[in-house]
TORSEKE-171917 format. One line per field, with one value per residue (C-alpha): residue number from 1; x, y, z. Coordinates in pm, 1 decimal, always signed. Example, Ala and Ser with C-alpha at 12.3 -4.5 7.8 and 13.67 -1.06 7.14 Angstrom:
! residues 2
n = c(1:2) .
px = c(+1230.0:+1367.0) .
py = c(-450.0:-106.0) .
pz = c(+780.0:+714.0) .
//
This chain:
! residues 317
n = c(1:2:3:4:5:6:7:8:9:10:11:12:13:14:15:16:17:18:19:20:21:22:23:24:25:26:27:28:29:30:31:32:33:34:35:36:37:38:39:40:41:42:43:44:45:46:47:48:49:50:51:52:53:54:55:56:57:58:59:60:61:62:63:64:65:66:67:68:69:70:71:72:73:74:75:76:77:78:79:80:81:82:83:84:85:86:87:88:89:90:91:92:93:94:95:96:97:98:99:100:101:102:103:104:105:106:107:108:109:110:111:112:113:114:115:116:117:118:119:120:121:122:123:124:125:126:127:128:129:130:131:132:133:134:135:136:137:138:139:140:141:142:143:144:145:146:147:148:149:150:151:152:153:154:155:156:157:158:159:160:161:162:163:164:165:166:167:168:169:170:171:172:173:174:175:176:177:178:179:180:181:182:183:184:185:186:187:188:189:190:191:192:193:194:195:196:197:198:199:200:201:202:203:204:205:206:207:208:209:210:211:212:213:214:215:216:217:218:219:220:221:222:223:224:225:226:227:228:229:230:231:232:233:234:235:236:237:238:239:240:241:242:243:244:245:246:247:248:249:250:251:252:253:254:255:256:257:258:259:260:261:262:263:264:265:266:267:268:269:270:271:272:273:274:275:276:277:278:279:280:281:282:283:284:285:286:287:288:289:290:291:292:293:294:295:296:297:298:299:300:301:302:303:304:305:306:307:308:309:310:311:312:313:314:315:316:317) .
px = c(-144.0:-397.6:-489.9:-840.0:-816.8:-948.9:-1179.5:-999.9:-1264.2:-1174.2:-1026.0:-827.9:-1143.6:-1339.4:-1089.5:-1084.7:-1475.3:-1504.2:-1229.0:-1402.6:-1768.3:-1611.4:-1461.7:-1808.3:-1984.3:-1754.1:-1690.0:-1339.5:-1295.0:-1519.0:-1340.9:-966.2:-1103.1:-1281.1:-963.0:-752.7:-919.5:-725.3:-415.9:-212.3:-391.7:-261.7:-470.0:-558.2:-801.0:-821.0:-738.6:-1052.2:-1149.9:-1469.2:-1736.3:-1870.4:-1593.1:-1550.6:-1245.3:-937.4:-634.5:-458.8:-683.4:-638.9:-254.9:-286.6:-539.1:-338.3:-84.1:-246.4:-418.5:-67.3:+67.2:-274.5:-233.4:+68.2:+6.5:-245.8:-0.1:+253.1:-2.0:-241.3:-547.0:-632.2:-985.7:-955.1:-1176.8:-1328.2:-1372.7:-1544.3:-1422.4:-1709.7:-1559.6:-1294.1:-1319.1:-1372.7:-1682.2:-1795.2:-1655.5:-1829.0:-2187.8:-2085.0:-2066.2:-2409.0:-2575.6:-2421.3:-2256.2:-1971.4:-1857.2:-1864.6:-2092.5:-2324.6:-2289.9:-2375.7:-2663.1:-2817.7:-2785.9:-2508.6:-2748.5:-2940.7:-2547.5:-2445.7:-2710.6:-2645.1:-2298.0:-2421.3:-2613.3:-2362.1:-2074.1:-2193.2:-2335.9:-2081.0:-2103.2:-2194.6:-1903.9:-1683.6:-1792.8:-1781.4:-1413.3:-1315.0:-1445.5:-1324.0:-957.4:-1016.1:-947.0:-1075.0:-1229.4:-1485.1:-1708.3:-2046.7:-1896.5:-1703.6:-1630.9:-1770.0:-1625.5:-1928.7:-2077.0:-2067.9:-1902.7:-1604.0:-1569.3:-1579.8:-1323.0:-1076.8:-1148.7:-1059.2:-731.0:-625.0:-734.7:-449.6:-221.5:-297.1:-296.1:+80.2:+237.0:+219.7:+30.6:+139.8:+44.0:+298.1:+318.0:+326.4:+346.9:+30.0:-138.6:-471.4:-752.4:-895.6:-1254.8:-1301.1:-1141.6:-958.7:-574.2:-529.7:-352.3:-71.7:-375.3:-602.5:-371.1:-286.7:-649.9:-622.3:-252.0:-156.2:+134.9:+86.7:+307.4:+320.2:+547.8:+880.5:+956.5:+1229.6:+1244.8:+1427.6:+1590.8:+1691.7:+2086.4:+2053.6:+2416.5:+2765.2:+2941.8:+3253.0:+3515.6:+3247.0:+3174.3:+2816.6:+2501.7:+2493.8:+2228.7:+1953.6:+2109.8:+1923.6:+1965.1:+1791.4:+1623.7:+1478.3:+1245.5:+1014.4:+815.8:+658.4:+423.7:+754.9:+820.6:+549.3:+745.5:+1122.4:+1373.6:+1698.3:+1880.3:+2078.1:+2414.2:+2651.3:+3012.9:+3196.8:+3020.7:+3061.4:+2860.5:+2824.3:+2766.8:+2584.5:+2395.7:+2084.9:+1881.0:+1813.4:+1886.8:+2206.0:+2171.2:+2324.9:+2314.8:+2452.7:+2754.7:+2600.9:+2257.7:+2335.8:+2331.4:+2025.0:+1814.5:+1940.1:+2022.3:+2359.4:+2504.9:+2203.5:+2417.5:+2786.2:+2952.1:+3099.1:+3209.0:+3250.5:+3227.9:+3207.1:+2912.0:+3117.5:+3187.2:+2786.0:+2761.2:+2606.2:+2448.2:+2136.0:+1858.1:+1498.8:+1186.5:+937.0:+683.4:+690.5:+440.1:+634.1:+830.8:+1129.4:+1293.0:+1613.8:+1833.3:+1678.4:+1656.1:+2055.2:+2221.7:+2330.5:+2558.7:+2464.8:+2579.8:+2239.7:+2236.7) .
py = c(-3759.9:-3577.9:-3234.5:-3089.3:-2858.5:-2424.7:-2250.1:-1964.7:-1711.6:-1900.8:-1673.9:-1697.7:-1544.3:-1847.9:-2084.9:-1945.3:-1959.9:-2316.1:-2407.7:-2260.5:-2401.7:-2789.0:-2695.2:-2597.9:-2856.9:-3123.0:-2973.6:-3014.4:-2770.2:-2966.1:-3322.0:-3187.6:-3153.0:-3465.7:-3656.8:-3494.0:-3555.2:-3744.5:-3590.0:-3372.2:-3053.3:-2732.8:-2419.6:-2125.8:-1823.2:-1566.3:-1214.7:-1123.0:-831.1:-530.2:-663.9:-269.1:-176.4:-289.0:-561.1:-430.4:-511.2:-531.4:-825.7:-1039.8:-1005.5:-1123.6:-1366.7:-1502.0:-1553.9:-1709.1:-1931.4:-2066.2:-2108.4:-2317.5:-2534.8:-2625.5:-2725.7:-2940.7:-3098.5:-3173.6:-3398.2:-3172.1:-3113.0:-2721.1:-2639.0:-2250.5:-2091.0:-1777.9:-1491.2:-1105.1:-862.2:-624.4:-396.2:-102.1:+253.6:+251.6:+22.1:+387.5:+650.4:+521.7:+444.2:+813.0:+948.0:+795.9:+991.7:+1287.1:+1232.4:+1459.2:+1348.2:+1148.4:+1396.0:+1348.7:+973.3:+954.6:+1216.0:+943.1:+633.2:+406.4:+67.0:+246.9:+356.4:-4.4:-145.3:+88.9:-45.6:-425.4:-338.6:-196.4:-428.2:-690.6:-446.2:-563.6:-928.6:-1052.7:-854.0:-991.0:-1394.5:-1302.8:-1158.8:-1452.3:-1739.5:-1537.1:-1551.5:-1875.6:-1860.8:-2150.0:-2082.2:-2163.1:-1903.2:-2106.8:-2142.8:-1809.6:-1689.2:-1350.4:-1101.1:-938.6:-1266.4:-1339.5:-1663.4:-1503.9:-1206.7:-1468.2:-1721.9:-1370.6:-1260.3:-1665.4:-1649.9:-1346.0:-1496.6:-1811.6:-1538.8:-1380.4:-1677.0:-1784.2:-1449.9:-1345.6:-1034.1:-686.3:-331.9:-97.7:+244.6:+277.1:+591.8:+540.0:+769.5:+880.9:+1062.1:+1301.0:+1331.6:+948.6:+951.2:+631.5:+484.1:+368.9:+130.2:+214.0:+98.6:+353.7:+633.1:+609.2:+564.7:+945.7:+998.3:+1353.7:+1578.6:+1829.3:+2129.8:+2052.4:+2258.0:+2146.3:+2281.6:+2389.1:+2237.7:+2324.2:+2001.5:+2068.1:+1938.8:+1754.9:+1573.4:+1782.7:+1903.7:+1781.2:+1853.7:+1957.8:+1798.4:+1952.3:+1980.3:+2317.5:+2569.8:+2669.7:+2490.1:+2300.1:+2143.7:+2327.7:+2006.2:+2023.7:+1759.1:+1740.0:+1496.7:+1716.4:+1394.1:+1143.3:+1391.1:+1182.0:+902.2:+1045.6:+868.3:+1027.8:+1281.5:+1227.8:+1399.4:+1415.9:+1283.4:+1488.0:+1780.7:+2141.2:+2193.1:+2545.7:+2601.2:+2998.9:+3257.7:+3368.5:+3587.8:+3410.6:+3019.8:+2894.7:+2665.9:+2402.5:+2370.2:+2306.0:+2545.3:+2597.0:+2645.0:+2928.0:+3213.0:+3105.0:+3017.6:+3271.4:+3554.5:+3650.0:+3882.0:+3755.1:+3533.9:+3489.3:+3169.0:+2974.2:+2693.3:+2483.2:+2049.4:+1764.6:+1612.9:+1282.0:+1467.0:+1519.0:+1159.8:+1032.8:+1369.0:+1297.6:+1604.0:+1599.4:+1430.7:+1609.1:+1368.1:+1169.7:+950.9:+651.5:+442.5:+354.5:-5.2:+80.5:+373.2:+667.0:+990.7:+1118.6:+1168.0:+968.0:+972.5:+894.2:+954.7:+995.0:+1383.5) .
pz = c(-3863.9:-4059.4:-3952.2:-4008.6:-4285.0:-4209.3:-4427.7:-4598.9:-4412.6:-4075.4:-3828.8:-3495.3:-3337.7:-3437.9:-3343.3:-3020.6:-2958.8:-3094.1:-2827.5:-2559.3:-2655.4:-2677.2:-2299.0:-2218.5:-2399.5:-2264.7:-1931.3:-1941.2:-1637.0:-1403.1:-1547.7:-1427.3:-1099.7:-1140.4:-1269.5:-1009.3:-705.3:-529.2:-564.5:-303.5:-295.7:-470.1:-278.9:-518.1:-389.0:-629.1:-530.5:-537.4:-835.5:-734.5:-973.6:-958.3:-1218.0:-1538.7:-1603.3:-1790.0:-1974.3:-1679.0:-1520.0:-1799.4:-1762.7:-1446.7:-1479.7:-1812.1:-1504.0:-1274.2:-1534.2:-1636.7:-1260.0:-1219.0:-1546.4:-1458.5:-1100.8:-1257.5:-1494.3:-1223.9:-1021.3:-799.6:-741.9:-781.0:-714.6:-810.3:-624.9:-717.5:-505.3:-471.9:-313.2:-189.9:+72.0:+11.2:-36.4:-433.0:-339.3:-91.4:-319.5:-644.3:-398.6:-238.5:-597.5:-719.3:-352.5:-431.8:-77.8:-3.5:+322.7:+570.8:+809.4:+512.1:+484.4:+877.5:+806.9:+504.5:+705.1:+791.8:+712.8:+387.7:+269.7:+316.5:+123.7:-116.6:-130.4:-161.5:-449.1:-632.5:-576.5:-864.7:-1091.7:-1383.4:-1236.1:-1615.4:-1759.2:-1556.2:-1571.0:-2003.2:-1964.5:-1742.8:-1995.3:-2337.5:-2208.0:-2112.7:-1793.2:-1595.7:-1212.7:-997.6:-946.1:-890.9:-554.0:-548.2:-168.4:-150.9:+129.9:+289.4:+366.1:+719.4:+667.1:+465.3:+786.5:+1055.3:+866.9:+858.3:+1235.8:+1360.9:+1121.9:+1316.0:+1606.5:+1529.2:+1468.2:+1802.1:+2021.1:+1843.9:+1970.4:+1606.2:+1646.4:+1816.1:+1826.0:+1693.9:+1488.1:+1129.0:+937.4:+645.5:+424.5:+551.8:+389.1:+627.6:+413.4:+502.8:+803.2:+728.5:+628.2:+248.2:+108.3:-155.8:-433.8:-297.7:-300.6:-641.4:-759.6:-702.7:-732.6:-933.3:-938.1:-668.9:-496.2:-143.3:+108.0:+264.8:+646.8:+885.7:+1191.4:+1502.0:+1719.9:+2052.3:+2106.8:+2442.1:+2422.1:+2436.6:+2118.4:+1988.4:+2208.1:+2475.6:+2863.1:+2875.1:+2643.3:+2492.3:+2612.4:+2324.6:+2092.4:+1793.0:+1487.3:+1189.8:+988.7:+619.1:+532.0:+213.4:+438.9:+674.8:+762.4:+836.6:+1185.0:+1394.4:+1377.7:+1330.8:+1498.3:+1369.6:+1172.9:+895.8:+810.1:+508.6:+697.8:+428.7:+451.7:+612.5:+875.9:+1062.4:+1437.3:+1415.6:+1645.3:+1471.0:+1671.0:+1972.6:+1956.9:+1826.3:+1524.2:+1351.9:+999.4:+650.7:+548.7:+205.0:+334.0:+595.7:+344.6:+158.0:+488.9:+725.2:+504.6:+467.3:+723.5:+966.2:+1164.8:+1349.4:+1298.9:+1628.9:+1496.8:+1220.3:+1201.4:+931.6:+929.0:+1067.5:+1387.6:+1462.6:+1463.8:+1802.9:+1898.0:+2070.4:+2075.4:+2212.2:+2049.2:+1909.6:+1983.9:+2267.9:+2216.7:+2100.0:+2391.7:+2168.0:+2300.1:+2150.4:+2136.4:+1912.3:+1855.8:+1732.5:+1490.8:+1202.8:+849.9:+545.5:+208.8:+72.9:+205.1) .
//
């Protein structure tokens, strides 16, 4: 076989374009689907990208991967159509449209318009549509996005709220607690991707707090009177949904009167915390001997099913 001999000035650039212009010319793309029509169906819905940002390195990575997943579907007998999709809601879709106002908050947003901010926000979501349909054929990554499903259409919202509605009707659905970060400007949870559009290195505060020992002591028949358990945490925001404390087993732990309350705490902590001198040591345990302590809630609002709220060990401490 004879191979088609390359012009010295002939560059992988070139190579690349003439490829893609014979896929276009020939419509390769649209003859796959064509060719594999009949076949058992592989689905494939793009994660949608925000058209109102520019595309980045990252995207073709994971386009490059999807692309291969896709090709080789295709080779192994299916039929994958590819779709395209947009994805036109989300807070960077607000922030950058609340950036462009000169909007500060969301008193402000309220104040401009709730229907004039959304429109705003439509107009803006495909503002870097070209960009992004250049980026997509360059890497030569083939998808559908003459029929791309877009997510503000009302067709896309009602397909999502009669999905949930399957889920719902199965049992599969349920109303719980989870602790998520929330951003009190916008008055709204984020997703891990949201937080660390904005994520920096800040100082933020640990805090004491006191647990009331409801449960006896070691060695004890009755609960203790003003009794707590003195609890650091470096998540301050984990308390609303704490459902135990955690001790080292090996570890010295002290059982002191400091002013008014008697505390438990760390051995090695007492000085440092209290202040040495500031307290009288009752007793002394190992952390293993805490275990199964229960003490009160500080928030009451969650209706545990199962047993909560006592102590634990863990080697972690």
């Amino acid at each position: 076989m004879s191979y088609r001999k390359l012009p010295r000035e002939f560059t992988q650039t070139d190579l690349e374009n003439e490829v893609l212009d014979f896929w276009d010319r020939e419509q390769i793309f649209e003859k796959t689907l064509e060719a594999t029509s009949k076949y058992p169906r592989f689905n494939f819905y793009e994660g949608p990208p925000t058209a109102n940002g520019k595309p980045g390195v990252h995207h073709v990575i994971s386009r490059t991967i999807k692309d291969i997943v896709c090709r080789y579907q295709t080779m192994r007998g299916h039929f994958v159509e590819r779709k395209g999709g947009w994805d036109t809601h989300g807070l960077p879709v607000e922030i950058s449209v609340e950036q462009e106002l000169g909007l500060k908050s969301k008193k402000e947003v309220l104040k401009y318009g709730v229907k004039k901010f959304n429109q705003a926000c439509r107009e803006s979501v495909f503002r870097y549509l070209k960009e992004w349909e250049w980026i997509t054929r360059r890497i030569g990554y083939w998808l559908d996005l003459e029929n791309a499903y877009i997510t503000y259409n009302p067709e896309y919202i009602e397909s999502v709220w009669w999905i949930l509605a399957q889920y719902f009707k199965k049992g599969l659905i349920y109303r719980g607690y989870k602790v998520l970060p929330y951003c009190a400007r916008c008055g709204t949870g984020l997703s891990d991707h949201e937080v660390a559009l904005g994520y920096r290195d800040v100082e933020d505060p640990s805090v004491y707090v006191l647990m009331k020992v409801i449960s006896p002591l070691p060695d004890d028949s009755s609960p203790p009177e003003n009794t707590y358990f003195l609890v650091w945490t470096t998540t301050p925001w984990t308390l609303l949904s704490n459902v135990a404390l955690a001790v080292h087993p090996d570890y010295d732990y002290l059982l002191v009167e400091y002013e008014d309350k008697n505390l438990i705490l760390l051995s090695e902590r007492a000085d440092p915390v209290l202040g040495e001198g500031n307290y009288e040591v009752l007793r002394k345990f190992k952390g293993k001997e805490l275990f199964g302590i229960d003490y009160e809630p500080l928030y009451k609002f969650v209706d545990t099913k199962e047993r909560s709220h006592y102590v634990i060990t863990a080697d972690f401490v």
